[in-house]
N, C-alpha and C positions, 0 to 999 in steps of 0.2 A: 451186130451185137458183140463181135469179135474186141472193138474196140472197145465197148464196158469193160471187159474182164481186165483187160490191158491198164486202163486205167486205173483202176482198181489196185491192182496188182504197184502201181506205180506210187499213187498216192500209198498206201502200207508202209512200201519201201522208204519212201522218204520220210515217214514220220516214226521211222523207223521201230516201227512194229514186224513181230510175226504173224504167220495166221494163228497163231494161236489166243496168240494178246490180241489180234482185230476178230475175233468169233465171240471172245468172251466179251470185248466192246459192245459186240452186237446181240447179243445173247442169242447165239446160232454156232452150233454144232460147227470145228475146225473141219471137220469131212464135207460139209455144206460150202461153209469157204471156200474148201480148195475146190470141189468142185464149180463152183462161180467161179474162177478165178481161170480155171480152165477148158470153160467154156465147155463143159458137161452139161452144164444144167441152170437150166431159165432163172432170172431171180424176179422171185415175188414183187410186187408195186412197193409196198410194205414194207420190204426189206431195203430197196434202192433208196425207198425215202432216208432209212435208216444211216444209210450209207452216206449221201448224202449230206445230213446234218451232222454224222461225227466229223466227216473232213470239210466240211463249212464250206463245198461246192455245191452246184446246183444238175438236179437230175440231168438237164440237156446238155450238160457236160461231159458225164457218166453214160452217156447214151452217144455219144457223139455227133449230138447237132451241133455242139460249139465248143470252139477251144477255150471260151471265158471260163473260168474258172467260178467264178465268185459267185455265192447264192442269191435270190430274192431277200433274203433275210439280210446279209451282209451288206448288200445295196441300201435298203432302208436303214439299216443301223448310220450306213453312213453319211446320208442323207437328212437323218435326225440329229444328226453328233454336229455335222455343218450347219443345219438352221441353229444349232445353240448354241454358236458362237460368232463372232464376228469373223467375217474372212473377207478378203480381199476380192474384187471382180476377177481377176489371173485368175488366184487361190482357187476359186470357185472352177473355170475354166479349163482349169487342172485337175483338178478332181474329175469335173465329165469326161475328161481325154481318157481316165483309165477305162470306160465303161465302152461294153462292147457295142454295134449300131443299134443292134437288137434292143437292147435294155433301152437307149436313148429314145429313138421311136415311140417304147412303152411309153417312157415318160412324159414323153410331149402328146400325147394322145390324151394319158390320164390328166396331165396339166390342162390339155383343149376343154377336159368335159368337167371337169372342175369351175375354170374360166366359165364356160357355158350355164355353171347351174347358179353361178350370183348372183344377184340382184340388188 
């Protein structure tokens, strides 16, 4: 859990917020913050999601099952942004290169059972 907080604590920095300006983001008390931050005190589901969508990473990040960065959301964003336009076979091939194994795997699962329910 050591390395949420870390993370945490890194994204802020770079988006160059304090905890003060990231509490009131989050509508949570700066002594709750800093406590999260220093590995004090557990943070609610609730709250991670929170976290979460203001820095447009995804929880397994913030938990450190994975260095990707990028949400479920931002994936599909970009996924929909590409079917609605014309791109190139590369262009396309490049775009999955940024996406972690993990995400790809999803994808070709959820493409398997898609492909599967046609008719």
């Amino acid at each position: 859990m050591k390395q949420t907080f870390s993370r945490i604590v890194r994204l802020r920095i770079e988006r160059g917020l304090n905890q003060a300006a990231l509490a009131k983001e989050l509508n949570i008390p700066q002594g709750t913050l800093s406590n999260y931050e220093q590995g004090k005190r557990e943070i609610r589901s609730s709250t991670l999601l929170k976290i979460a969508e203001f820095f447009d990473v995804s929880v397994e990040y913030l938990i450190g099952k994975t260095d990707y960065r990028q949400s479920v959301r931002s994936f599909s964003d970009t996924l929909f942004e590409t079917a609605n336009k014309r791109v190139t076979k590369g262009e396309f091939y490049e775009m999955l290169d940024k996406f972690p194994p993990e995400t790809l795997a999803a994808l070709s699962q959820m493409l398997n059972i898609m492909g599967n329910n046609t008719t």
